[in-house]
C-alpha positions as CSV (number, residue, x, y, z in Angstrom):
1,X,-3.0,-44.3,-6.5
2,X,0.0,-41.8,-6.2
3,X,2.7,-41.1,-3.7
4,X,4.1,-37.6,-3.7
5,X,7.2,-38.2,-1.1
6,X,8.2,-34.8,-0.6
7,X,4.0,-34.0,-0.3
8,X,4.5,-30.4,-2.4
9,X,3.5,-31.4,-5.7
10,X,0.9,-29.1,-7.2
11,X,-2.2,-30.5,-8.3
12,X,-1.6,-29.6,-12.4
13,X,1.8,-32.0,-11.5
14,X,-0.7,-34.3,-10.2
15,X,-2.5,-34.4,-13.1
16,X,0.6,-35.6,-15.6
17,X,1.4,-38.7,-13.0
18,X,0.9,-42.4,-13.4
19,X,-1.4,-43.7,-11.2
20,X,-1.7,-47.5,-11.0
21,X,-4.1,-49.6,-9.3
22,X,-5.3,-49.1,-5.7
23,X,-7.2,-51.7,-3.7
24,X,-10.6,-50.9,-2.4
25,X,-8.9,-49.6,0.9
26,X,-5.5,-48.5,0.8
27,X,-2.7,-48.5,3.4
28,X,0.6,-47.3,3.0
29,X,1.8,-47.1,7.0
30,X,2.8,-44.7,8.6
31,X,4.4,-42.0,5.8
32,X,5.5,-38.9,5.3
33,X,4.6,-36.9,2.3
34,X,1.2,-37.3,0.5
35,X,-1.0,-40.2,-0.8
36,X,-3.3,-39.4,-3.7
37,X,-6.0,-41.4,-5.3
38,X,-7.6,-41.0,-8.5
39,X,-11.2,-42.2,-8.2
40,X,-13.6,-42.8,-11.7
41,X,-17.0,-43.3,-11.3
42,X,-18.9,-44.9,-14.2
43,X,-22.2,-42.7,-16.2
44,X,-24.4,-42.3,-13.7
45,X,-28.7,-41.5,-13.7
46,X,-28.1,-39.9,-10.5
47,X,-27.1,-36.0,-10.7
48,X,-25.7,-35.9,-7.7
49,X,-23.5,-38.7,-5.4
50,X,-21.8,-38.2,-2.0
51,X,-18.5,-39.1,-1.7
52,X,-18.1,-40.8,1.6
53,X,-13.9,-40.5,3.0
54,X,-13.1,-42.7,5.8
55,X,-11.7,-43.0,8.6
56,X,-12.8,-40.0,10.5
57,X,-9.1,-39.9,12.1
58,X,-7.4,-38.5,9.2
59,X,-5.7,-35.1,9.2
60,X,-5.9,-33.1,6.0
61,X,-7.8,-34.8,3.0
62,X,-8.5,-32.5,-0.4
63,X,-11.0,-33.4,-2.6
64,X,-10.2,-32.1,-6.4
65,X,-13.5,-32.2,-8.4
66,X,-14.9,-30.5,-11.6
67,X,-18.9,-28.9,-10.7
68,X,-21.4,-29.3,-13.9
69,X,-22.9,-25.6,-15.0
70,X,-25.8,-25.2,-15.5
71,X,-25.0,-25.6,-19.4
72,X,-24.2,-29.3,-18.3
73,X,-20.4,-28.5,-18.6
74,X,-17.9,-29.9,-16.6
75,X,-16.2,-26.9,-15.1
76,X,-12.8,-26.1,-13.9
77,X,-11.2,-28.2,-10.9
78,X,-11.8,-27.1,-7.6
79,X,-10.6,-28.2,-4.1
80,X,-12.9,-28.9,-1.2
81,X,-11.3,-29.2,2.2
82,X,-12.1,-32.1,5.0
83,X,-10.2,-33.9,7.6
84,X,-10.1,-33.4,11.6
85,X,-7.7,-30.6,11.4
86,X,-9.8,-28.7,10.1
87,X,-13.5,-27.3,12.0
88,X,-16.5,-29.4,11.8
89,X,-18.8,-26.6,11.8
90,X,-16.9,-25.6,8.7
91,X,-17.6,-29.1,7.2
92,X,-19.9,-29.7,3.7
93,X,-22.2,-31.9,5.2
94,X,-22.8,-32.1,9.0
95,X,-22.4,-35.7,9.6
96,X,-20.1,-38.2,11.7
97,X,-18.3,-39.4,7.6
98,X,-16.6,-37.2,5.8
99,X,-19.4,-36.7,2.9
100,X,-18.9,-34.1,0.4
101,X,-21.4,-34.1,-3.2
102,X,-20.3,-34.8,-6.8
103,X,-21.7,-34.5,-10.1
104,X,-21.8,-36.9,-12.6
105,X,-22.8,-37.4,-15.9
106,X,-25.1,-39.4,-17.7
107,X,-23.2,-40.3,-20.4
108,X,-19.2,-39.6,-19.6
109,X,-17.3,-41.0,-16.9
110,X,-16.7,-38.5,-13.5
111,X,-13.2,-38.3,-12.2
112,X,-12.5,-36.7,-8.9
113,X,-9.0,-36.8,-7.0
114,X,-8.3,-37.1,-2.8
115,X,-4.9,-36.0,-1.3
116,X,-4.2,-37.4,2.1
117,X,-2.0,-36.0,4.5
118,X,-1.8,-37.6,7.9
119,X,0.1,-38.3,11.0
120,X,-2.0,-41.3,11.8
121,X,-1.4,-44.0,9.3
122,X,-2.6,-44.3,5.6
123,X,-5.7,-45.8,5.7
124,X,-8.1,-44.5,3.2
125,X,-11.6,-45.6,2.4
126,X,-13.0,-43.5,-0.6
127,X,-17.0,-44.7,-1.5
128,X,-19.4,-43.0,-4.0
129,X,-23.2,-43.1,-2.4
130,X,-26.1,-41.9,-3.7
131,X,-27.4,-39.3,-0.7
132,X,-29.8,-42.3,0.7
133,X,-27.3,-44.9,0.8
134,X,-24.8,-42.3,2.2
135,X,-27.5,-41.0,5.5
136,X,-28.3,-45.1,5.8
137,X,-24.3,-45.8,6.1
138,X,-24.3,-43.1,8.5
139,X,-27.8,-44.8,10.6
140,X,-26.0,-47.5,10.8
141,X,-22.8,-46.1,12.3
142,X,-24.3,-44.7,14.7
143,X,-26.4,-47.8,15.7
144,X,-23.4,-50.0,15.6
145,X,-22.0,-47.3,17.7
146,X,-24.8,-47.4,20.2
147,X,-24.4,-51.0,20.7
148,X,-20.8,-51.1,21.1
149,X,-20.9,-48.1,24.0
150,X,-24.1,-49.9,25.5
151,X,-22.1,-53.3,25.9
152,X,-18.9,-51.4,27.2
153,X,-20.9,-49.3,29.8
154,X,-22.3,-52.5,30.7
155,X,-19.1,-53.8,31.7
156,X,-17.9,-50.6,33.4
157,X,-20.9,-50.4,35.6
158,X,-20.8,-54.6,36.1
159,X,-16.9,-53.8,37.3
160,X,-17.5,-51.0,39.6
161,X,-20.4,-53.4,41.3
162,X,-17.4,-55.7,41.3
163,X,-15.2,-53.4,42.7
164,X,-17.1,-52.1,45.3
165,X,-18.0,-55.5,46.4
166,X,-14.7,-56.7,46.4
167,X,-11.8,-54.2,46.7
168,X,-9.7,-55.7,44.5
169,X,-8.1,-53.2,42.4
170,X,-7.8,-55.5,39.3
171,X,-11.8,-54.2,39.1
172,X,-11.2,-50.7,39.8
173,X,-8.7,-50.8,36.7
174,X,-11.0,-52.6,34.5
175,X,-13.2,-49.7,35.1
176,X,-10.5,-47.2,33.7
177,X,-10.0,-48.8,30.9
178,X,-13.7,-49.3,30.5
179,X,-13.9,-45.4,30.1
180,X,-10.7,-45.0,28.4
181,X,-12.8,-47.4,26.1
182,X,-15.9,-45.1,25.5
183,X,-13.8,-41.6,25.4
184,X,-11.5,-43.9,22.5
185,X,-14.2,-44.5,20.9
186,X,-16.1,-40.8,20.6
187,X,-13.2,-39.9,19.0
188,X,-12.7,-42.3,16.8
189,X,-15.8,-42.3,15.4
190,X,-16.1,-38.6,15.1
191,X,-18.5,-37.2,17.9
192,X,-15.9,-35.4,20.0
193,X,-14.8,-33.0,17.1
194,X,-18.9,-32.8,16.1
195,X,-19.9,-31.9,19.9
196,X,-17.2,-31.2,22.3
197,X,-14.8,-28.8,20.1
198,X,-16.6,-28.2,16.5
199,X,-14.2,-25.2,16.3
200,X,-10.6,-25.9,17.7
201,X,-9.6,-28.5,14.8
202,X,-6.1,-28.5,15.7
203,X,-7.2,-29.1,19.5
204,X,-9.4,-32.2,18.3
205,X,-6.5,-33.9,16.2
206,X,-4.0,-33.6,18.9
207,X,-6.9,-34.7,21.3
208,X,-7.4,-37.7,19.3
209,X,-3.8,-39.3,19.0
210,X,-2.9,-38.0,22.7
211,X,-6.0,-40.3,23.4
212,X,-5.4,-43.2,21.3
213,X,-1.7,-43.6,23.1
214,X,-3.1,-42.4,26.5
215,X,-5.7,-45.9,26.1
216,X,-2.6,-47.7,25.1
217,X,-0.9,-46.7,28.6
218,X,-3.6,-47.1,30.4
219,X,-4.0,-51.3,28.7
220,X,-0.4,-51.8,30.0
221,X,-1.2,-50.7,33.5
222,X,-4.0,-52.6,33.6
223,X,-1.9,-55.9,32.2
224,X,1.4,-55.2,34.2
225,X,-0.9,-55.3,37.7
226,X,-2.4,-58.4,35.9
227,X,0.2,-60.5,34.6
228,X,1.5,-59.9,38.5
229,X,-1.2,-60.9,40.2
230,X,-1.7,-64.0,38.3
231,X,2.1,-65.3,38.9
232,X,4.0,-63.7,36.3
233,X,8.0,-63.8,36.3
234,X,9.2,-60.4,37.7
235,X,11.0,-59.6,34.2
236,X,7.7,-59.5,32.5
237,X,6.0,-57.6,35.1
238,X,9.0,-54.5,34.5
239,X,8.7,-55.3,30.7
240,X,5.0,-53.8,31.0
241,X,5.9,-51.4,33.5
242,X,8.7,-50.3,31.0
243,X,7.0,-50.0,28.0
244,X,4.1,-47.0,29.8
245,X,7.4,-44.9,30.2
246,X,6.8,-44.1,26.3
247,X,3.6,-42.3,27.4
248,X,5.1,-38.8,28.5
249,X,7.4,-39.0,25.5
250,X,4.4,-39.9,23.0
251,X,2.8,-36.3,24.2
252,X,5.8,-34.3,23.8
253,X,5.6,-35.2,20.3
254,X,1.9,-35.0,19.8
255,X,1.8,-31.7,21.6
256,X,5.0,-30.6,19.1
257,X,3.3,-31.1,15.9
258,X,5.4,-34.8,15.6
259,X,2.2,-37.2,16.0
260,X,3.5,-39.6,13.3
261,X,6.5,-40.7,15.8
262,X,4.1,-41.1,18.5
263,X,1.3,-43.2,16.9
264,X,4.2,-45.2,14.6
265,X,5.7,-46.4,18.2
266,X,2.3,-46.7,19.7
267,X,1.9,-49.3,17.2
268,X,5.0,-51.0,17.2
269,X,4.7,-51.3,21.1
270,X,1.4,-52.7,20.3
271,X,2.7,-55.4,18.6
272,X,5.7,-55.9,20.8
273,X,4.0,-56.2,24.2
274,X,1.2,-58.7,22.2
275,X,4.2,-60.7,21.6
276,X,5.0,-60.3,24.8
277,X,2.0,-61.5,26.3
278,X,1.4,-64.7,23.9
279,X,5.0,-65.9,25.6
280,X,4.1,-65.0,28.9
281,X,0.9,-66.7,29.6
282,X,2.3,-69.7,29.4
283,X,4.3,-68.8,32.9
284,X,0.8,-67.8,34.6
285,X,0.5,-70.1,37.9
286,X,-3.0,-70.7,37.8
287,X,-3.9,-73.7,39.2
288,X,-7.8,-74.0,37.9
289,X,-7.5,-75.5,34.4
290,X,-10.8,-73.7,32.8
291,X,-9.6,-70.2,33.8
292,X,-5.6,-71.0,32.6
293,X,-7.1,-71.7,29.2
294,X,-9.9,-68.6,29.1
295,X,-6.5,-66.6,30.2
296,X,-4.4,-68.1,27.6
297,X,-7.4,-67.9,25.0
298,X,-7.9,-64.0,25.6
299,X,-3.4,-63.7,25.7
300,X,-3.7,-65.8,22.1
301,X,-6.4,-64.1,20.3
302,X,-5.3,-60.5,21.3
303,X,-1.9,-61.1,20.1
304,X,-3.6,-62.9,16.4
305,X,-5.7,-60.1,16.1
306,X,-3.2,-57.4,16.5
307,X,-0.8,-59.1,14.3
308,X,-3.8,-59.3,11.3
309,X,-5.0,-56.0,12.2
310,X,-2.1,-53.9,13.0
311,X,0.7,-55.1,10.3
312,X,-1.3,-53.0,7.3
313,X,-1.7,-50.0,9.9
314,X,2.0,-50.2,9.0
315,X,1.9,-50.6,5.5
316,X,2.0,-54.8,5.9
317,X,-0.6,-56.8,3.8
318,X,-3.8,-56.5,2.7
319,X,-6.2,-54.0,4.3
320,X,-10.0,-53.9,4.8
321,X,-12.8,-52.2,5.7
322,X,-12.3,-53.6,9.5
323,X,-8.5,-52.4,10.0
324,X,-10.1,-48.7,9.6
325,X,-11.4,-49.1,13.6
326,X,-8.5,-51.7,14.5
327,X,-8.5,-50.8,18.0
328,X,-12.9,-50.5,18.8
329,X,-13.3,-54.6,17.7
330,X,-10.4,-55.8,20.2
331,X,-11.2,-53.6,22.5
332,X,-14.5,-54.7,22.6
333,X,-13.4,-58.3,22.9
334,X,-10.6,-57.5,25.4
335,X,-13.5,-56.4,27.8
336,X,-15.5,-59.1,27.9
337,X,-12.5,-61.7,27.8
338,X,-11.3,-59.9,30.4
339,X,-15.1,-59.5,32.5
340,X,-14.9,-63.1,32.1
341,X,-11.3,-64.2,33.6
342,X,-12.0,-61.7,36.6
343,X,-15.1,-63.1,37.5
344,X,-13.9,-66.7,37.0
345,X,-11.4,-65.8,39.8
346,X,-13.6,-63.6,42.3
347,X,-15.4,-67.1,42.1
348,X,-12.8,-69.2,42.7
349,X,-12.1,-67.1,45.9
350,X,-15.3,-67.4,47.1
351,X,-15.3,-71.3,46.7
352,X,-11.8,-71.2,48.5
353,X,-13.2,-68.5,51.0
354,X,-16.3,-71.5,51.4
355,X,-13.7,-73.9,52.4
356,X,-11.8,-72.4,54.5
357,X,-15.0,-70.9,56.1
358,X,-16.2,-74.7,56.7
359,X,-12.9,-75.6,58.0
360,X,-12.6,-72.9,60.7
361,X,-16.0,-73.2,61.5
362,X,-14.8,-77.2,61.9
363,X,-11.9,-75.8,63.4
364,X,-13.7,-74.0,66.1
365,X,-16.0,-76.9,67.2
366,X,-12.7,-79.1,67.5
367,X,-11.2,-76.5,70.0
368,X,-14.2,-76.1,71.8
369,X,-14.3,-79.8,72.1
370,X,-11.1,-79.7,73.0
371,X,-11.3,-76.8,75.7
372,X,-14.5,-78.2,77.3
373,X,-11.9,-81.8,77.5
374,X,-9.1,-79.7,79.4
375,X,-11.7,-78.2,81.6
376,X,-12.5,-81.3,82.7
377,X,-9.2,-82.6,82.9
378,X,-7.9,-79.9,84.9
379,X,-11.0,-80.1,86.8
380,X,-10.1,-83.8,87.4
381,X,-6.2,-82.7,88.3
382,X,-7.0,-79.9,90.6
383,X,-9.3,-82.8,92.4
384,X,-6.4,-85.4,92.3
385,X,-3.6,-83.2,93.4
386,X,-5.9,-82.4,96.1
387,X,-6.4,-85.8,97.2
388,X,-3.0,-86.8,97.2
389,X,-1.9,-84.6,99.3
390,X,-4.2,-85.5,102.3
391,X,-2.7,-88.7,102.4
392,X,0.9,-87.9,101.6
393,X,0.0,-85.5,104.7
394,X,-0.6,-88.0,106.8
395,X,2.7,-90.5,105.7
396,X,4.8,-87.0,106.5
397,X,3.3,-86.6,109.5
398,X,4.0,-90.2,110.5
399,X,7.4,-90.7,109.3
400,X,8.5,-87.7,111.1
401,X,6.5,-88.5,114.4
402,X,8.8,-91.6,113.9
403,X,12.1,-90.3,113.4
404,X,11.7,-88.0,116.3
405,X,14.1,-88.4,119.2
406,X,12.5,-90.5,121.3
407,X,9.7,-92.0,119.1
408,X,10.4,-95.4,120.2
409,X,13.2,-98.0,119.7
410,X,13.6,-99.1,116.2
411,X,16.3,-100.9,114.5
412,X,18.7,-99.1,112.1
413,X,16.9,-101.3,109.3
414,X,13.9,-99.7,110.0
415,X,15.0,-95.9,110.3
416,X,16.8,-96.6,106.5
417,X,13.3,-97.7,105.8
418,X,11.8,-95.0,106.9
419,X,14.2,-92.5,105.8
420,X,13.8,-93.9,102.0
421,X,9.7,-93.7,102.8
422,X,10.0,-89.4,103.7
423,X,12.4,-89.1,100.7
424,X,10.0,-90.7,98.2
425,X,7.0,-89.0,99.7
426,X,9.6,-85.4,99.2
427,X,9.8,-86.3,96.1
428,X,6.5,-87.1,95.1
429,X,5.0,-83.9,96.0
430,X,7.5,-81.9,94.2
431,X,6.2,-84.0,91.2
432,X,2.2,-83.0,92.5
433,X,3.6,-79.0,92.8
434,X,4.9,-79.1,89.2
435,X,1.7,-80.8,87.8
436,X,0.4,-77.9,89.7
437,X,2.3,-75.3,88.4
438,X,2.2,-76.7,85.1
439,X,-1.3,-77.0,84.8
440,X,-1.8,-73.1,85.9
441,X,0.5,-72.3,83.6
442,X,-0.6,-73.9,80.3
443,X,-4.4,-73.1,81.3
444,X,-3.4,-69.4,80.9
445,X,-4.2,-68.5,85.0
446,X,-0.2,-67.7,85.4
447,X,0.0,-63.9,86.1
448,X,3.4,-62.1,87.0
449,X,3.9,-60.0,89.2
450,X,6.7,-57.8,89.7
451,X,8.2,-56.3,92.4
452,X,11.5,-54.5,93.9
453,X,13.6,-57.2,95.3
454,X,17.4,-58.5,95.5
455,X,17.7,-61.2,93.1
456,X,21.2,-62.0,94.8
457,X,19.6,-62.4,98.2
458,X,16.7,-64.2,97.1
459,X,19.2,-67.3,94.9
460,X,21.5,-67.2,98.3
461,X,18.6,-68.0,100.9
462,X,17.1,-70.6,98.7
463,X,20.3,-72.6,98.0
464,X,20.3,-72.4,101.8
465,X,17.5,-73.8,102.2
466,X,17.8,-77.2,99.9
467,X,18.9,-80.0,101.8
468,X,22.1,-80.4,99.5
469,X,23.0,-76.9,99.2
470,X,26.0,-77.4,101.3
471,X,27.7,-78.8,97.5
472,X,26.7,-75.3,95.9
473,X,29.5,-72.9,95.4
474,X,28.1,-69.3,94.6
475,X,29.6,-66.5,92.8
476,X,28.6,-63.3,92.0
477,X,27.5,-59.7,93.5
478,X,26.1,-59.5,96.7
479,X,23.3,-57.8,95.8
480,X,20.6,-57.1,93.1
481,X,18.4,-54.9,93.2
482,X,15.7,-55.5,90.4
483,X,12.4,-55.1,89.9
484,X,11.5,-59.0,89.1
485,X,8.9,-61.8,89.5
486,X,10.0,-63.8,92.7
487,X,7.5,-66.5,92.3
488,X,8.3,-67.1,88.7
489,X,12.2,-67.0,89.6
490,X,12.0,-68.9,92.2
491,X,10.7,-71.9,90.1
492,X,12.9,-71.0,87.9
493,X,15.8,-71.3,89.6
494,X,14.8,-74.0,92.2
495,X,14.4,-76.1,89.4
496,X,17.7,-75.8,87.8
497,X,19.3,-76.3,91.1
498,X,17.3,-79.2,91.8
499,X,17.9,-80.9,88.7
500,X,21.5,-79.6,88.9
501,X,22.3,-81.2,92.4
502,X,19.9,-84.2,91.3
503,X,21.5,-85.6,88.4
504,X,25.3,-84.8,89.6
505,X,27.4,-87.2,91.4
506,X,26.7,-87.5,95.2
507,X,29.8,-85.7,96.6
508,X,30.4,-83.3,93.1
509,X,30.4,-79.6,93.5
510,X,28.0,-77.4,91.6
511,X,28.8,-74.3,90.2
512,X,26.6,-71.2,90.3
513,X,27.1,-67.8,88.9
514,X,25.0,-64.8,88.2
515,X,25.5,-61.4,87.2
516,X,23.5,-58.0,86.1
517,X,24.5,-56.5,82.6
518,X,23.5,-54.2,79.7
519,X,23.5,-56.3,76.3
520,X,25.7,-54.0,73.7
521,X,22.5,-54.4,71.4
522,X,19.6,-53.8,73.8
523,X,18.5,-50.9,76.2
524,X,17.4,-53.3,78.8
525,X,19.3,-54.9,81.8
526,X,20.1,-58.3,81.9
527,X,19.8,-60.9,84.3
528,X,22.0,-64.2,84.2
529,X,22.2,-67.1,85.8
530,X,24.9,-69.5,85.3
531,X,24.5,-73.6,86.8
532,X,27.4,-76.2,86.3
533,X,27.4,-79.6,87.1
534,X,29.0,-83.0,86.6
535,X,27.1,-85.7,84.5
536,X,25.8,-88.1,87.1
537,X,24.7,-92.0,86.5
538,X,21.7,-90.5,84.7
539,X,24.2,-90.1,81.7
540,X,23.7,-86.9,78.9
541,X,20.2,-85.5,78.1
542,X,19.0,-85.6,74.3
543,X,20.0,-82.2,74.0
544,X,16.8,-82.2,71.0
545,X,14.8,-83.3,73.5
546,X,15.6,-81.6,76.9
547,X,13.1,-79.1,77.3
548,X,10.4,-81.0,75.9
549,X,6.8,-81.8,78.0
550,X,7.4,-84.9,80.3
551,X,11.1,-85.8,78.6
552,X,13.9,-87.5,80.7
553,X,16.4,-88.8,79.7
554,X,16.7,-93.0,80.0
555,X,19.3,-93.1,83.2
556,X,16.9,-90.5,85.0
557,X,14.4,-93.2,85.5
558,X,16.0,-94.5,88.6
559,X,14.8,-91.3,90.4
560,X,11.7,-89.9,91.2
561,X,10.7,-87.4,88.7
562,X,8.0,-86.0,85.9
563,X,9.9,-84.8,83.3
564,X,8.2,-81.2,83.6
565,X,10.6,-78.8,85.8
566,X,13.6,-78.0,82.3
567,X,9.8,-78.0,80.5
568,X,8.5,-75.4,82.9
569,X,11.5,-73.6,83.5
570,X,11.7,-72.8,79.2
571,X,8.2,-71.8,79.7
572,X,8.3,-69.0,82.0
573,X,11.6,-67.8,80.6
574,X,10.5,-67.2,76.9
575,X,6.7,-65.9,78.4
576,X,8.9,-63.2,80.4
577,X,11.1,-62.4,76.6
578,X,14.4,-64.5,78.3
579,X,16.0,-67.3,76.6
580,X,17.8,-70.6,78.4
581,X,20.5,-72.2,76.9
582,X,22.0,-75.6,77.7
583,X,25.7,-76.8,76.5
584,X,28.0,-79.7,77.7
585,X,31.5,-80.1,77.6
586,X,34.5,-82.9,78.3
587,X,37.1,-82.2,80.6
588,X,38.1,-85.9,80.5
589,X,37.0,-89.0,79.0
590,X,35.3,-89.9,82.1
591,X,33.9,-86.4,83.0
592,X,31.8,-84.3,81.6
593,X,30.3,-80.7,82.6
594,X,26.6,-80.2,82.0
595,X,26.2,-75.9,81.7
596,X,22.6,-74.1,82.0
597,X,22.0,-70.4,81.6
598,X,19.4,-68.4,82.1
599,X,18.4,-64.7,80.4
600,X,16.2,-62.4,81.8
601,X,14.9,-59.1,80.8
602,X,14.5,-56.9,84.4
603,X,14.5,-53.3,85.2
């Protein structure tokens, strides 16, 4: 082997050189200039041999050799031209290698000489066949080839099924790069330039490393969507994402006669994001341990091969007949490895789809269980609010019959008695309308219903109407005309009051205020409602604890009550998009103001 740097030295220069020892494949990287080998081939029986030049990537390969006359003298040197810038149909011998013929002799030694000059790296494979050995090199070629496009079509087709079945577009990328695969590998191997443009050589080389990088961009698409869906760090999904921005810049300079830059980077970003990888896959959150290790295993094995494979592309150690097709072998592997992790997963999902299935369909048995229990519980309240209030009926009835003027003579003893008996039978059908109202609500048969009315009008009449409204003082407009629902209001309010004048001191005034206004954030008018009280015997409410179902606070027990009117009242506020608030403060060490408001949404 020779290296002419500045790749004009003519071939009678050539001649005078020193050539030293060249292995059986030779790779010098990616260089500039010209790489020449001088190949002797011993006395030979056979009158003619093919000389068989590989890879079929390489751009402009002479081949200087002396024809035998017909005298049996070696005659003067000629060049023969080969190499995929050049037209196939132009070619010595019509077949995928680049095969050209050579005498020999049967009694002298035959020297012939081949000048590379290349964007792609220096990889040169030069073999001397007879014509059978050469057409059985190229048989099997082509059958290897057959296989390795069978198993990768396999694949594609297996990940469209997979796609189409599951949507997920991990699949429908697998299939890109499936293809990317197959078109890689017709023009790697030759069968593009020999079928698809046999006469635009320039077309077929720039074709060729435009479609090496473009199956490099395409590999870090596929892996920055991967590494992301399988838990990556965010830096090493951009890293990925970064590196395909070479892609537009790798064609400029394939499309500008400057391929060497592009496929030297392409290979140096091979090795980079391989790096890369073997670091991130320890990061992955996978939680099942046989698919963390097939992922690792494909991460690992990728980034071992490249290193042994890709290094002599650049001139680094030893080279062999493999690291001619670097990229079909790991390729190759890379789809199954990666056939194998996707499916892992799409059956993981299942199994977790399985259990969840199992545990709605659980799920659903439990609530139906559990409706078909409230049914009959509500059932049983509906009949037991019913039947309570025939006899409480009746007590009313009598007690007031009683009280009447004129009811008979009874002693002052007795109408306390009694007097006590109509307040406890007050209060215990308040307690049977809120287990009413309660029940309606949570049972979903609460409807709203809203019509013009004058909120201010409404509050007035029904502080009027409770028996201690007389310690209510009211302030606030006159009138309000809303659109609102009354029922819903009234309990509302009713119950605020209630528990307002309830839980206050007997002879303490309570404080309500309410108002209409336009929220600076909101388009929609705003009803408040503003009750202040003093804290009673009952003490301070758990303000954690105040609006929950059936709470009451420990000093409440010594009146009648259920714990369900603040419980309610939250309820029908936040169903109708209002909120309630609740906040106490001291105005002495021995007082303390209780404050409620109520928000709500009208037109």
């Amino acid at each position: 082997m020779w290296a002419d740097p500045s790749g004009h030295a003519r071939f009678e220069e050539v001649l005078q050189q020193v050539f030293r020892p060249a292995p059986a494949v030779m790779a010098r990287g990616y260089q500039a200039g010209a790489t020449w080998l001088r190949v002797t081939v011993p006395p030979s029986a056979a009158e003619t041999l093919w000389v068989t030049i590989l890879p079929q990537y390489l751009d402009d390969l002479q081949v200087y050799s002396r024809p035998r006359g017909a005298d049996g003298q070696w005659g003067a040197w000629t060049m023969r031209q080969e190499g995929d810038r050049f037209p196939f149909s132009a070619r010595e011998r019509r077949t995928l290698n680049y095969s050209l013929a050579l005498d020999t002799s049967l009694t002298e030694p035959t020297e012939f000489y081949v000048r590379l000059s290349s964007t792609s790296t220096h990889a040169l494979y030069v073999s001397v066949r007879t014509q059978s050995s050469a057409l059985e090199f190229e048989g099997r070629t082509l059958l290897w080839l057959g296989l390795y496009l069978g198993v990768v079509l396999v694949l594609a087709w297996m990940s469209v099924l997979r796609y189409v079945i599951s949507r997920d577009v991990l699949w429908a990328l697998n299939v890109v790069l499936q293809m990317g695969t197959v078109v890689l590998t017709l023009f790697y191997l030759g069968l593009a330039a020999k079928y698809a443009m046999p006469n635009a050589p320039q077309g077929a080389d720039a074709w060729m490393s435009s479609v090496l990088c473009g199956h490099f961009f395409l590999g870090l698409v596929y892996y920055a969507v991967f590494v992301k869906r399988f838990g990556a760090p965010r830096w090493a999904v951009l890293m990925y994402a970064s590196a395909t921005l070479a892609f537009p810049l790798q064609l400029i300079w394939i499309w500008n006669e400057q391929a060497r830059q592009a496929l030297s980077l392409n290979s140096n970003l091979i090795l980079a994001t391989s790096l890369l990888g073997s670091v991130v896959v320890w990061l992955f959150q996978i939680h099942d341990r046989r698919l963390r290790w097939i992922v690792r295993a494909l991460f690992l094995t990728q980034t071992l091969y490249l290193m042994a494979f890709v290094l002599p592309l650049l001139g680094v150690g030893q080279m062999t007949f493999w690291h001619l097709y670097p990229a079909l072998l790991i390729n190759l592997f890379g789809s199954v490895m990666q056939h194998v992790v996707l499916a892992r997963r799409d059956q993981l999902h299942l199994q977790a789809r399985q259990v969840l299935e199992r545990e709605v369909e659980a799920s659903q048995l439990l609530l139906r269980a559990k409706h078909e229990q409230l049914a009959a519980n509500a059932s049983f309240l509906g009949m037991l609010l019913h039947e309570l209030k025939n006899p409480l009926s009746l007590i009313r009835l009598a007690v007031g019959n009683l009280l009447r003027p004129g009811g008979g003579l009874l002693l002052p003893e007795q109408l306390k008695r009694l007097s006590h008996i109509q307040t406890a039978v007050q209060g215990m059908d308040e307690i049977l309308d809120r287990c009413r109202q309660v029940d309606r609500f949570e049972s979903g048969g609460w409807v709203s219903r809203r019509e013009e009315s004058d909120a201010a009008a409404l509050m007035a009449e029904w502080v009027a109407m409770h028996p201690q409204g007389h310690r209510v003082d009211v302030s606030g407009p006159e009138s309000l005309p809303i659109r609102v629902d009354v029922q819903g209001l009234q309990i509302m309010f009713c119950n605020l009051l209630d528990n307002a004048l309830g839980y206050s001191p007997g002879e303490s005034r309570v404080d309500v205020q309410w108002q209409l206004s336009r929220p600076a954030d909101s388009a929609v008018l705003q009803l408040t409602v503003r009750i202040s009280n003093s804290v009673g015997k009952a003490g301070l409410p758990d303000p954690g604890r105040l609006f929950e179902k059936y709470y009451r606070a420990e000093g409440a027990h010594q009146r009648t009550g259920s714990g369900l009117g603040l419980y309610l009242v939250k309820s029908l506020v936040e169903r109708e998009g209002g909120a309630i608030s609740y906040r106490f403060d001291a105005e002495s060490e021995a007082l303390h103001q209780i404050h409620f408001e109520l928000s709500l949404p009208c037109d």
